[in-house]
PQR file of N, CA, C, O and H, with PARSE charges and radii, in Angstrom:
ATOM      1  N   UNK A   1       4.068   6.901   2.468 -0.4000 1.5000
ATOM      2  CA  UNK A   1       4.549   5.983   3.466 -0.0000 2.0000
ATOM      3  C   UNK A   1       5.976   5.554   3.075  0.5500 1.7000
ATOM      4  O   UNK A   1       6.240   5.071   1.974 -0.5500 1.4000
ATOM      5  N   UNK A   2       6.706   5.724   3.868 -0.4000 1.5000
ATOM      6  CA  UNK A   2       8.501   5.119   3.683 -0.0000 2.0000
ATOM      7  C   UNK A   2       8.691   3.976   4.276  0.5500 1.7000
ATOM      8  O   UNK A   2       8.650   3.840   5.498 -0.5500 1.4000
ATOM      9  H   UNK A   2       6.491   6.116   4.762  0.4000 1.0000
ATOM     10  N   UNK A   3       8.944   2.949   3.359 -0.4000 1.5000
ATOM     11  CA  UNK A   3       8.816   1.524   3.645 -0.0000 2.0000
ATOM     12  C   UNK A   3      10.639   0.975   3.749  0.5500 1.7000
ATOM     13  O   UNK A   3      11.383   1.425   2.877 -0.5500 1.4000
ATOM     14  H   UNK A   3       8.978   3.060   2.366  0.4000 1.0000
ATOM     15  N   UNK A   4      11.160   0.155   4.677 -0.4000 1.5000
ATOM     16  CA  UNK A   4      12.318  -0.166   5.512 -0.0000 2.0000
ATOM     17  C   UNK A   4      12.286  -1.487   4.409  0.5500 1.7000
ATOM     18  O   UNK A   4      11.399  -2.341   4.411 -0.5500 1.4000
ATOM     19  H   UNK A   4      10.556  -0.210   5.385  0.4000 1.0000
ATOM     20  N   UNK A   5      13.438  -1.461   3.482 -0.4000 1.5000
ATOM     21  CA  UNK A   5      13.902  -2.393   3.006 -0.0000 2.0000
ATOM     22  C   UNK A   5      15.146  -3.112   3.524  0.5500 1.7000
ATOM     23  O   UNK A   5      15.726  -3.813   2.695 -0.5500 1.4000
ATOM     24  H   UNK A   5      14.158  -0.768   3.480  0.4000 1.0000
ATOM     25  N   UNK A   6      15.572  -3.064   4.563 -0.4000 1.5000
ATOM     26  CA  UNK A   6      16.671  -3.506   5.404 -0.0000 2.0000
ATOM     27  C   UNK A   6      16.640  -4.968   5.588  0.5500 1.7000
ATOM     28  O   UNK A   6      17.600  -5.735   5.517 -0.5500 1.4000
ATOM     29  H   UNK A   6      15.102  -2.494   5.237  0.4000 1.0000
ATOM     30  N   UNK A   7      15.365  -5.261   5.842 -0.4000 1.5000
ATOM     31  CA  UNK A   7      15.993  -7.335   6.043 -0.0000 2.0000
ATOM     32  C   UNK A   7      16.424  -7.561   4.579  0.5500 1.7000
ATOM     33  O   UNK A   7      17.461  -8.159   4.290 -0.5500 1.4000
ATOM     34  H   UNK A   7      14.585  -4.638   5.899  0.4000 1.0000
ATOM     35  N   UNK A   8      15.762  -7.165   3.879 -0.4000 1.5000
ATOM     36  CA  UNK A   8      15.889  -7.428   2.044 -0.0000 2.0000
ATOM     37  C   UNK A   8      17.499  -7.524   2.059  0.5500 1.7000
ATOM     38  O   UNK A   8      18.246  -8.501   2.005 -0.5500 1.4000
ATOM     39  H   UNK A   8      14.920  -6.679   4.114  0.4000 1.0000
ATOM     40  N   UNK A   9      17.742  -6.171   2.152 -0.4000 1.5000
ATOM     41  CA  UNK A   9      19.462  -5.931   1.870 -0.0000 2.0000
ATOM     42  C   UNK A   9      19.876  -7.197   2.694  0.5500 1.7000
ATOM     43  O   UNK A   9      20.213  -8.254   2.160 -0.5500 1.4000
ATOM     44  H   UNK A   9      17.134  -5.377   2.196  0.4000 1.0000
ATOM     45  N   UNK A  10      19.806  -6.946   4.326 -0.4000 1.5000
ATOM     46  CA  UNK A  10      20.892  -7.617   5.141 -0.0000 2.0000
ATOM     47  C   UNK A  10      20.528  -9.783   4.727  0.5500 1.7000
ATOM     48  O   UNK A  10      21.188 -10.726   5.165 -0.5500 1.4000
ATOM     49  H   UNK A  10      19.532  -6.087   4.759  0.4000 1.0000
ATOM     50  N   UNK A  11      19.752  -9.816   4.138 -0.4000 1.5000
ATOM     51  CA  UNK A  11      19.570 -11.627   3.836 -0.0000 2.0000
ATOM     52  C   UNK A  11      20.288 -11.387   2.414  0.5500 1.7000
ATOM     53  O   UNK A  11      20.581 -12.511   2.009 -0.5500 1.4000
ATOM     54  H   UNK A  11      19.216  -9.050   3.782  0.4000 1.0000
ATOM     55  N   UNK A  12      20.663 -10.506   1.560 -0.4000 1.5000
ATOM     56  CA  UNK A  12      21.446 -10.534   0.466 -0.0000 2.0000
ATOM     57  C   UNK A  12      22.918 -10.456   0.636  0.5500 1.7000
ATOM     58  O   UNK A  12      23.712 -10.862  -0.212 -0.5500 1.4000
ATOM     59  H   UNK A  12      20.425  -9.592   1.890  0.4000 1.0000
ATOM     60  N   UNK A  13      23.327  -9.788   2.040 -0.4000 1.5000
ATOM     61  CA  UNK A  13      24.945  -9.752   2.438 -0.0000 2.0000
ATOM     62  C   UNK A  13      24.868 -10.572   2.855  0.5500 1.7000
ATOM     63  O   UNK A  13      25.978 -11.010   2.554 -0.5500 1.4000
ATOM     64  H   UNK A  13      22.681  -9.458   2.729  0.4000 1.0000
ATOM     65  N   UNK A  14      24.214 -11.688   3.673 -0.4000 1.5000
ATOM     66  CA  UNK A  14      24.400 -12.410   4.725 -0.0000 2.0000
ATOM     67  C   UNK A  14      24.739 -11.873   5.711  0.5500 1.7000
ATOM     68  O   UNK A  14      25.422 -12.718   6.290 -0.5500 1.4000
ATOM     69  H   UNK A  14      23.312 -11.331   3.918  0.4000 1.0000
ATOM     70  N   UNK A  15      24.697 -10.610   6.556 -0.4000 1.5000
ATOM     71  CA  UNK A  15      24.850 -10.325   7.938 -0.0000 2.0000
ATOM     72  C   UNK A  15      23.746 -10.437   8.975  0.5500 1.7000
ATOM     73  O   UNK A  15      22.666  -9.977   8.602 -0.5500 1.4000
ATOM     74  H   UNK A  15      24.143  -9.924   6.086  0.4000 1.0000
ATOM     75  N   UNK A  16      23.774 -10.789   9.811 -0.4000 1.5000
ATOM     76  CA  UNK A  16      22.932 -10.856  10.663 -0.0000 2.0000
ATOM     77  C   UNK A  16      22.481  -8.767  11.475  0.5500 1.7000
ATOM     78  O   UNK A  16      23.081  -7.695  11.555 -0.5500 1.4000
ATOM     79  H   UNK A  16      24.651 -11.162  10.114  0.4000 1.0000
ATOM     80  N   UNK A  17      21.406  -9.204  11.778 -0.4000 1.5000
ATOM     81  CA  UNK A  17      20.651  -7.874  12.466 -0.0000 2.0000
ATOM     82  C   UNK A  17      22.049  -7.214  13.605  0.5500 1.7000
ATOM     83  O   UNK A  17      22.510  -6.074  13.668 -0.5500 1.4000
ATOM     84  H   UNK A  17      20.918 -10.075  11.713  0.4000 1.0000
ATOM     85  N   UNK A  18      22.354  -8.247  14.251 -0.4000 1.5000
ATOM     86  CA  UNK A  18      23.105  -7.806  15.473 -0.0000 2.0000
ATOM     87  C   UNK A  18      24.849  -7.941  15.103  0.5500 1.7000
ATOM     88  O   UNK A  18      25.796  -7.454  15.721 -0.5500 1.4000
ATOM     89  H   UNK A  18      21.979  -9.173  14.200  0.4000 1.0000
ATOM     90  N   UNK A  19      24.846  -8.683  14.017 -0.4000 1.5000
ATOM     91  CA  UNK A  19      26.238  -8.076  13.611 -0.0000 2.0000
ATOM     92  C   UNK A  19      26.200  -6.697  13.086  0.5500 1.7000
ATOM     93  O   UNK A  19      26.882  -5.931  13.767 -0.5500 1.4000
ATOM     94  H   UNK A  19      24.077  -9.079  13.515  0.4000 1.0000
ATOM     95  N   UNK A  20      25.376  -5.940  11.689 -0.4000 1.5000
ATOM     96  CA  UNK A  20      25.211  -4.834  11.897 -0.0000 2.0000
ATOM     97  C   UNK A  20      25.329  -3.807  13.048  0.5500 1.7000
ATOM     98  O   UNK A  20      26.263  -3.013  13.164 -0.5500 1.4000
ATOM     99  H   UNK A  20      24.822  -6.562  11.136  0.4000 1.0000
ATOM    100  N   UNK A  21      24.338  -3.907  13.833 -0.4000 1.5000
ATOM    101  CA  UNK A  21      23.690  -3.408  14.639 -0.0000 2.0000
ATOM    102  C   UNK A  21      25.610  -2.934  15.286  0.5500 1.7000
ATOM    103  O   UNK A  21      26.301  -1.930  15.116 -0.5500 1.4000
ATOM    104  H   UNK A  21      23.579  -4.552  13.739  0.4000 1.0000
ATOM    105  N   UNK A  22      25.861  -4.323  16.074 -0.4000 1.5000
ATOM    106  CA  UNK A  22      27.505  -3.860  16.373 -0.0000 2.0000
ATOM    107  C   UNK A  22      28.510  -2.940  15.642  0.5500 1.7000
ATOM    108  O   UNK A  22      29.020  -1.911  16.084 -0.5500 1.4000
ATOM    109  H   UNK A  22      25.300  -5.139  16.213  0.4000 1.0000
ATOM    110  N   UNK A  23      28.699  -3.549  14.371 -0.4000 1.5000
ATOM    111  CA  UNK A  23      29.515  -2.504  13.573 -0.0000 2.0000
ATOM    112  C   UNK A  23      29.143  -1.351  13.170  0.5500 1.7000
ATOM    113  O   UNK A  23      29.988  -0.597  12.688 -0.5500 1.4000
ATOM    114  H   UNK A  23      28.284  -4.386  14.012  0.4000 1.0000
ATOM    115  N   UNK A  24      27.869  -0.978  13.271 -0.4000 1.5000
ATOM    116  CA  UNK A  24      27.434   0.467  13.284 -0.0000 2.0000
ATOM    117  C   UNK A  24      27.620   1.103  14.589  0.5500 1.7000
ATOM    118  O   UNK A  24      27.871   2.307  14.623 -0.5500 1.4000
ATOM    119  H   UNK A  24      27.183  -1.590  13.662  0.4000 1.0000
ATOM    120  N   UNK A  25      27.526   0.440  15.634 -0.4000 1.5000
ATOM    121  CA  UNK A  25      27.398   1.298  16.783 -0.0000 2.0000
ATOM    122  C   UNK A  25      26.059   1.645  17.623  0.5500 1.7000
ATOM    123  O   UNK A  25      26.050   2.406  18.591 -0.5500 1.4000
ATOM    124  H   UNK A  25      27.322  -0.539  15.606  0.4000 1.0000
ATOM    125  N   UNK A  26      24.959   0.988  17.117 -0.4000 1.5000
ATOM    126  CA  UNK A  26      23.507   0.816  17.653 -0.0000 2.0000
ATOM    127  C   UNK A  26      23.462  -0.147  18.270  0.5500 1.7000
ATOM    128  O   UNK A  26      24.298  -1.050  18.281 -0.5500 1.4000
ATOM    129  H   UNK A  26      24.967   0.371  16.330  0.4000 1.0000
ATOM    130  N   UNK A  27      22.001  -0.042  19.150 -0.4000 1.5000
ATOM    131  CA  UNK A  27      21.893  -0.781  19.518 -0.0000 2.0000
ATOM    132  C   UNK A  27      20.583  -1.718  18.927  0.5500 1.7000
ATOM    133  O   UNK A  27      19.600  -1.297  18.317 -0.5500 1.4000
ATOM    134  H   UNK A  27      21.322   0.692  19.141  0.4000 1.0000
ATOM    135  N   UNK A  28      20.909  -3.166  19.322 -0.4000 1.5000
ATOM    136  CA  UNK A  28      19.895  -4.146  18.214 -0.0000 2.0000
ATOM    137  C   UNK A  28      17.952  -3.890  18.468  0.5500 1.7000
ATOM    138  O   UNK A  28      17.105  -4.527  17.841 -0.5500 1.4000
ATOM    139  H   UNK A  28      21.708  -3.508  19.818  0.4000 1.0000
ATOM    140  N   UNK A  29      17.699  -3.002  19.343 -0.4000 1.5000
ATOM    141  CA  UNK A  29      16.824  -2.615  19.705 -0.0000 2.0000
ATOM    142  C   UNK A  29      16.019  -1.462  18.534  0.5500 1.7000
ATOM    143  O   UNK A  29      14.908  -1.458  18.004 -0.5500 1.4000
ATOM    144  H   UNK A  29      18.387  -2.485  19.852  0.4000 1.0000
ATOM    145  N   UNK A  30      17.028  -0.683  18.481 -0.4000 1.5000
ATOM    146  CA  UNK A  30      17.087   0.524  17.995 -0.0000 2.0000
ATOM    147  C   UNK A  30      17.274   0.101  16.140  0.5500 1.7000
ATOM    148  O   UNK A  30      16.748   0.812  15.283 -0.5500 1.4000
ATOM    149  H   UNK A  30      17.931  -0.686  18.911  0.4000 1.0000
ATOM    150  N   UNK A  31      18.042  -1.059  15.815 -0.4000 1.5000
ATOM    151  CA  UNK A  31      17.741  -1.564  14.536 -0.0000 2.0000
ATOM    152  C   UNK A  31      16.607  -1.954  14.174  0.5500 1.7000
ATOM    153  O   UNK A  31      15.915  -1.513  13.256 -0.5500 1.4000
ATOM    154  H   UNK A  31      18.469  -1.636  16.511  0.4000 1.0000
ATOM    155  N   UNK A  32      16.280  -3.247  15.284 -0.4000 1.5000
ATOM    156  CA  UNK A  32      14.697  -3.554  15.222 -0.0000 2.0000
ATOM    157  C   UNK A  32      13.681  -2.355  14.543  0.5500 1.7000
ATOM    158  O   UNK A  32      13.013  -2.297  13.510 -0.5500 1.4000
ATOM    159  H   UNK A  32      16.841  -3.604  16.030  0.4000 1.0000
ATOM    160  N   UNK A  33      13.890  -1.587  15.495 -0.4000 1.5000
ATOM    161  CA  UNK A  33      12.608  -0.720  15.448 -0.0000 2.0000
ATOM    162  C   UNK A  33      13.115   0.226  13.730  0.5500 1.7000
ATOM    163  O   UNK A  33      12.225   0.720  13.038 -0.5500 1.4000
ATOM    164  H   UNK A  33      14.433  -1.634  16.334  0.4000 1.0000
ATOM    165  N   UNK A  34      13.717   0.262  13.561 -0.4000 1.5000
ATOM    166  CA  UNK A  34      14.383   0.802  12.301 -0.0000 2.0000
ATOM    167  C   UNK A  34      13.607  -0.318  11.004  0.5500 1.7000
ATOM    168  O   UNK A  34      12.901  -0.024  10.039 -0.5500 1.4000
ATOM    169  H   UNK A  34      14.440  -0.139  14.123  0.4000 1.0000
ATOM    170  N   UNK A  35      14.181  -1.862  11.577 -0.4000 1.5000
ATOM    171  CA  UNK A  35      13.631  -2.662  10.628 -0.0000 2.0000
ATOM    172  C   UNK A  35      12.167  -2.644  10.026  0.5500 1.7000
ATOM    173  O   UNK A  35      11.736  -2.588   8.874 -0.5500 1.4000
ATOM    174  H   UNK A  35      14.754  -2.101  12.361  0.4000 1.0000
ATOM    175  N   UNK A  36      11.576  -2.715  11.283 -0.4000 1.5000
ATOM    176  CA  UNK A  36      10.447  -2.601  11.367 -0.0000 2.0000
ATOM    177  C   UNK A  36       9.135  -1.294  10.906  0.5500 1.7000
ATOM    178  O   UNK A  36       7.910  -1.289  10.784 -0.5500 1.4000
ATOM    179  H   UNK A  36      11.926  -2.761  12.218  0.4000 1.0000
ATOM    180  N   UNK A  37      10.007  -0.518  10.796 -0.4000 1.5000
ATOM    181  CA  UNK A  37       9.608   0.920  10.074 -0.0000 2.0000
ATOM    182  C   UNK A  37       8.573   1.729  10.992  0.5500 1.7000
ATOM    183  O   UNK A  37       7.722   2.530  10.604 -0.5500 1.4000
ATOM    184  H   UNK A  37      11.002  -0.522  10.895  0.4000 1.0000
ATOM    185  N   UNK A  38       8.928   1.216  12.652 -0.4000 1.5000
ATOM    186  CA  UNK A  38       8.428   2.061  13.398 -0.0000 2.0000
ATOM    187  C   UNK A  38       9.070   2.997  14.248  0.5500 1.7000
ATOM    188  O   UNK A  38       8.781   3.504  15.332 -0.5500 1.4000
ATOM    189  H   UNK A  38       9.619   0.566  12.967  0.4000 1.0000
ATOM    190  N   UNK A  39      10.272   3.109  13.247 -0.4000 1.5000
ATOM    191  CA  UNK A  39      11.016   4.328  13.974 -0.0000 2.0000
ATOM    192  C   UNK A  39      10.352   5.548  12.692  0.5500 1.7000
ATOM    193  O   UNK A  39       9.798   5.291  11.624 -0.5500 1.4000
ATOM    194  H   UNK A  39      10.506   2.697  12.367  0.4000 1.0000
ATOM    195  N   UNK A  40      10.734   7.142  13.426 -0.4000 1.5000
ATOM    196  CA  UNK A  40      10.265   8.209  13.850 -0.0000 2.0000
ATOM    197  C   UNK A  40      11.329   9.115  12.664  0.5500 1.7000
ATOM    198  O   UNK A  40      10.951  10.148  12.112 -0.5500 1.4000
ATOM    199  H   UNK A  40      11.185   7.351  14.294  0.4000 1.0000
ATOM    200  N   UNK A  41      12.598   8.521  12.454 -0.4000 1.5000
ATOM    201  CA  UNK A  41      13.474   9.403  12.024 -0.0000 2.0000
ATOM    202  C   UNK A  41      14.701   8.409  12.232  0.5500 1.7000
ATOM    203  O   UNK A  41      14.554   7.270  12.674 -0.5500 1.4000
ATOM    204  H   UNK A  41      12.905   7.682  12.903  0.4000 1.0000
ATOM    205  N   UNK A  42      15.791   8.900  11.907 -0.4000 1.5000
ATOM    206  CA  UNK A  42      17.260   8.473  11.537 -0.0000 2.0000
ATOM    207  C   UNK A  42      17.916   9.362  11.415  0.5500 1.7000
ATOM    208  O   UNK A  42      17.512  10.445  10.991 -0.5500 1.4000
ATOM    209  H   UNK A  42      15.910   9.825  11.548  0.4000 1.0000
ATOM    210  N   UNK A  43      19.137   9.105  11.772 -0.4000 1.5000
ATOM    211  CA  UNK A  43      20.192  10.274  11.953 -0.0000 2.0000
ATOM    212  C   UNK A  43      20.956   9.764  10.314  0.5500 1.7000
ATOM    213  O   UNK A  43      21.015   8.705   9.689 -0.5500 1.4000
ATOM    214  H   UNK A  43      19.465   8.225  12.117  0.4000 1.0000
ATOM    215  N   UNK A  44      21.247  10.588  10.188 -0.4000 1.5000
ATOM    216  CA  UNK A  44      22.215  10.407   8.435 -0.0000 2.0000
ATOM    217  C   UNK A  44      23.281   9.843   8.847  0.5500 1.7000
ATOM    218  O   UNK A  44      23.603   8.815   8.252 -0.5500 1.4000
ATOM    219  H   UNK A  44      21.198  11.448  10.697  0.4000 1.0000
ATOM    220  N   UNK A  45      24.122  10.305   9.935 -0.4000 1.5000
ATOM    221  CA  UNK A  45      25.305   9.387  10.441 -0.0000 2.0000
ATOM    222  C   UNK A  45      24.933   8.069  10.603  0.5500 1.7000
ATOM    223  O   UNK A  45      25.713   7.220  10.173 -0.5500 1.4000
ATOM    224  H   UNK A  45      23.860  11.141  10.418  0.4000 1.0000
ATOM    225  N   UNK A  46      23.439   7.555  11.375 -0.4000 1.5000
ATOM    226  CA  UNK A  46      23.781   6.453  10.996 -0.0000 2.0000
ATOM    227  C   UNK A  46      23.356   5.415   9.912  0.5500 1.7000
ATOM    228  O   UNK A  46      23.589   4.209   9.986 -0.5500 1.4000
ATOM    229  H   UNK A  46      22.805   8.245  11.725  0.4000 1.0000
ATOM    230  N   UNK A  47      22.608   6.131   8.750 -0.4000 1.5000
ATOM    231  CA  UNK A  47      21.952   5.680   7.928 -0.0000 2.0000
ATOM    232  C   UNK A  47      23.547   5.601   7.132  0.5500 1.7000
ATOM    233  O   UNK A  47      24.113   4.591   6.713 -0.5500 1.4000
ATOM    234  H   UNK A  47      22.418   7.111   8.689  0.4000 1.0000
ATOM    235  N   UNK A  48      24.116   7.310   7.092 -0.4000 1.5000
ATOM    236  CA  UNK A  48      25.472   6.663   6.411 -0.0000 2.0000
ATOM    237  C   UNK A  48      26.316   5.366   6.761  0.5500 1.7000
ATOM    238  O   UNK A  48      26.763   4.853   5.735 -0.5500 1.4000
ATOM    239  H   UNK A  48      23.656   8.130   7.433  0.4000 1.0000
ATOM    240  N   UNK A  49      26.512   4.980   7.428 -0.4000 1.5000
ATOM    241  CA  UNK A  49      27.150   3.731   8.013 -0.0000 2.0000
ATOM    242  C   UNK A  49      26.559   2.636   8.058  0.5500 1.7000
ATOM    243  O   UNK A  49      27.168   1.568   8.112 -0.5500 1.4000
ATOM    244  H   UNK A  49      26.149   5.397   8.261  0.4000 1.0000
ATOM    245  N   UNK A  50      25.207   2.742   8.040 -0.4000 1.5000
ATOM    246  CA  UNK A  50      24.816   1.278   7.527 -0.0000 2.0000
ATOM    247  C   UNK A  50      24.759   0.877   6.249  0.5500 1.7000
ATOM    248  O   UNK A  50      24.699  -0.321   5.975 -0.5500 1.4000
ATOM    249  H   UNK A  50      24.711   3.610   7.996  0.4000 1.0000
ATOM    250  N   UNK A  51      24.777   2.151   4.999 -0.4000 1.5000
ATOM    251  CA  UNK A  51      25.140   1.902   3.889 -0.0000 2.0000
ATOM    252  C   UNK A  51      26.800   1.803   3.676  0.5500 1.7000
ATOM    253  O   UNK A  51      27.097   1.083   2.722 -0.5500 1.4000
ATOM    254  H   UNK A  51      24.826   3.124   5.221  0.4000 1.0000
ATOM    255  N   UNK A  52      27.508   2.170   4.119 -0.4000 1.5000
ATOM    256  CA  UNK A  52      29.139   1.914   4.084 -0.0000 2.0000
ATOM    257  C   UNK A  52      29.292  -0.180   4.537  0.5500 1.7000
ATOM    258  O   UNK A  52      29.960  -1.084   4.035 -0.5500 1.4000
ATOM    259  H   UNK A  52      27.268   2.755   4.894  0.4000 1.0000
ATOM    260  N   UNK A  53      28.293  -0.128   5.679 -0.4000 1.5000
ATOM    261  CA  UNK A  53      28.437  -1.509   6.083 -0.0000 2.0000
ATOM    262  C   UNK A  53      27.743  -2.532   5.191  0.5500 1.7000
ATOM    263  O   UNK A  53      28.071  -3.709   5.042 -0.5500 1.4000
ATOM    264  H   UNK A  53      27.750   0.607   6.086  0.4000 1.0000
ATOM    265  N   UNK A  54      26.917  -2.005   4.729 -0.4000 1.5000
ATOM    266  CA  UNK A  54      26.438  -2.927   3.594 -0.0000 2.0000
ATOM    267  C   UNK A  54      26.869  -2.771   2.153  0.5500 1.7000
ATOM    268  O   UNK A  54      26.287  -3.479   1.331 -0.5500 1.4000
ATOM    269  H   UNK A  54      26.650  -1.049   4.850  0.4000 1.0000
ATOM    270  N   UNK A  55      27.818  -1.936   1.730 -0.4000 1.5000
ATOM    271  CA  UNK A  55      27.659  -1.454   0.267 -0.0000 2.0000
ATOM    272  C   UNK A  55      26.565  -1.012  -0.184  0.5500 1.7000
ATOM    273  O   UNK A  55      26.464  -1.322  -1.371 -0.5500 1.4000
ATOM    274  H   UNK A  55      28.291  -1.361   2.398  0.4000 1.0000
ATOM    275  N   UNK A  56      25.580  -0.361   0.236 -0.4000 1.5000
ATOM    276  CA  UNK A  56      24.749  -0.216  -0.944 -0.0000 2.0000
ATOM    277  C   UNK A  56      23.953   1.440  -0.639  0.5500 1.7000
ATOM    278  O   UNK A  56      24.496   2.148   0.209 -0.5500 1.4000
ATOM    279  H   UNK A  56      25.662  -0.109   1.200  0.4000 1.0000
ATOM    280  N   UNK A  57      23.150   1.781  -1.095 -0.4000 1.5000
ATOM    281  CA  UNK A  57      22.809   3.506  -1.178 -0.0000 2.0000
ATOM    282  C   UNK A  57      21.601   3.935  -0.355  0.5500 1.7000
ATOM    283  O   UNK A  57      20.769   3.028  -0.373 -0.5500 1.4000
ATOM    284  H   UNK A  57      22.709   1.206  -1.784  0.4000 1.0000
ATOM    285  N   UNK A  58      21.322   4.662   0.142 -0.4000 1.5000
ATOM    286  CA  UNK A  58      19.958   4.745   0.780 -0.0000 2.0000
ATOM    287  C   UNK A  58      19.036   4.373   0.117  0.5500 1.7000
ATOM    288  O   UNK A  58      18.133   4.127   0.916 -0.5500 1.4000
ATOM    289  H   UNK A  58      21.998   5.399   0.156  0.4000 1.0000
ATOM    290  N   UNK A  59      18.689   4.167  -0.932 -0.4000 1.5000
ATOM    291  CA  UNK A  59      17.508   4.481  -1.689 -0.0000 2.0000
ATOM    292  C   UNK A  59      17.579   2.880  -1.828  0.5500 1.7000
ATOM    293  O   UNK A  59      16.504   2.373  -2.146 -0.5500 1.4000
ATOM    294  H   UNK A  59      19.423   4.368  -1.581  0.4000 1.0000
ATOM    295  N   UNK A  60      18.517   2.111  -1.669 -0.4000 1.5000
ATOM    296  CA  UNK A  60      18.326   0.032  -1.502 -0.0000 2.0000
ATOM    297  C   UNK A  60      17.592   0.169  -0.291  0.5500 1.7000
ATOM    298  O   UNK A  60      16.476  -0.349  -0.319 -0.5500 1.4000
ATOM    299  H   UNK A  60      19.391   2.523  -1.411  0.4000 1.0000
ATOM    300  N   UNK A  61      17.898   0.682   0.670 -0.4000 1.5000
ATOM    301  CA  UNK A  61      17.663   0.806   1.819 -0.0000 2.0000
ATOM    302  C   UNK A  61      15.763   1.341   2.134  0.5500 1.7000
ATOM    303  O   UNK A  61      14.892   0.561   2.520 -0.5500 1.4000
ATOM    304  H   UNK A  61      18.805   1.103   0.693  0.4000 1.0000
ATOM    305  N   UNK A  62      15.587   2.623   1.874 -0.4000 1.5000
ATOM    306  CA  UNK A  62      14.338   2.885   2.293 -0.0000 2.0000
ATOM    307  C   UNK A  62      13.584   3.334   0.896  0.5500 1.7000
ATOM    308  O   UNK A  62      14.361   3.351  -0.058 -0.5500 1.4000
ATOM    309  H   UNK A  62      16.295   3.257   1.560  0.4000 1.0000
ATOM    310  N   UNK A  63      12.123   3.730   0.563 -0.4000 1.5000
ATOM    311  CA  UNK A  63      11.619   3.459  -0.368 -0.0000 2.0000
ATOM    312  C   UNK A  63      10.323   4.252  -0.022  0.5500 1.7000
ATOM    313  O   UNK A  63      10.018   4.390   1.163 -0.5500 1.4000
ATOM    314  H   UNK A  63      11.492   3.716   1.339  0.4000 1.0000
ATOM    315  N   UNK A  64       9.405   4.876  -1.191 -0.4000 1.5000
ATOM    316  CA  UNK A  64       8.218   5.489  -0.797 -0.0000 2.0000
ATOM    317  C   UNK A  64       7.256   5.233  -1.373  0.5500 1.7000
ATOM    318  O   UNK A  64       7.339   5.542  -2.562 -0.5500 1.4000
ATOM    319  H   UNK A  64       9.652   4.765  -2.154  0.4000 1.0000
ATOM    320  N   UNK A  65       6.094   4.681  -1.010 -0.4000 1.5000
ATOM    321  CA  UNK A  65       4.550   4.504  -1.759 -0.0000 2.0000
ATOM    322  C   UNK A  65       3.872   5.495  -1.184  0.5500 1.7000
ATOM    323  O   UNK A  65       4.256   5.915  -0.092 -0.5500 1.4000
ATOM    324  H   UNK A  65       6.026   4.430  -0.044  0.4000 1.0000
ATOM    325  N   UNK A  66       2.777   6.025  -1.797 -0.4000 1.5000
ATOM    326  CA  UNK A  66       1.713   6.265  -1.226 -0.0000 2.0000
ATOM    327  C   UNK A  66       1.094   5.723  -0.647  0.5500 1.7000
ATOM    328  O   UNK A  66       1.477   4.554  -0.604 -0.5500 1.4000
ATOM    329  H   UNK A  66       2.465   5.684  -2.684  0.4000 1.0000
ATOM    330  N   UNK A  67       0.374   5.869  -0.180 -0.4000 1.5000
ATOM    331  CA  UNK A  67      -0.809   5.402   1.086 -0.0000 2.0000
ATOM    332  C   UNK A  67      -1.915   4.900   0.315  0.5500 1.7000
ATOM    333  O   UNK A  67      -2.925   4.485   0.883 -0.5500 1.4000
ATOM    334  H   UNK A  67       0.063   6.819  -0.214  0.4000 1.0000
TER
END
């Protein structure tokens, strides 16, 4: 299971969901569902850019347990 560490990061920058969401170029819908770890997939473009927007690496970002 790949678990969405994204509020973690974004309450450590202090940015809000929808400031992201803007400076990446998504929409706050489409973060949500990202946050929430009921999205399907991610494009690397924009996984790259939300790590450029946050400083930090994919692997702050998403994470894997077993089931």
């Amino acid at each position: 299971m790949i678990i969405v560490n994204l509020d973690v990061i974004l309450a450590k920058r202090k940015i809000s969901s929808a400031t992201l969401a803007e400076r990446v170029g998504i929409t706050q819908a489409n973060l949500s569902i990202l946050k929430t770890g009921k999205a399907k997939a991610i494009r690397f473009s924009t996984l790259e850019s939300i790590c450029k927007e946050l400083d930090c690496q994919p692997g702050d970002i998403l994470s894997y347990e077993e089931d």
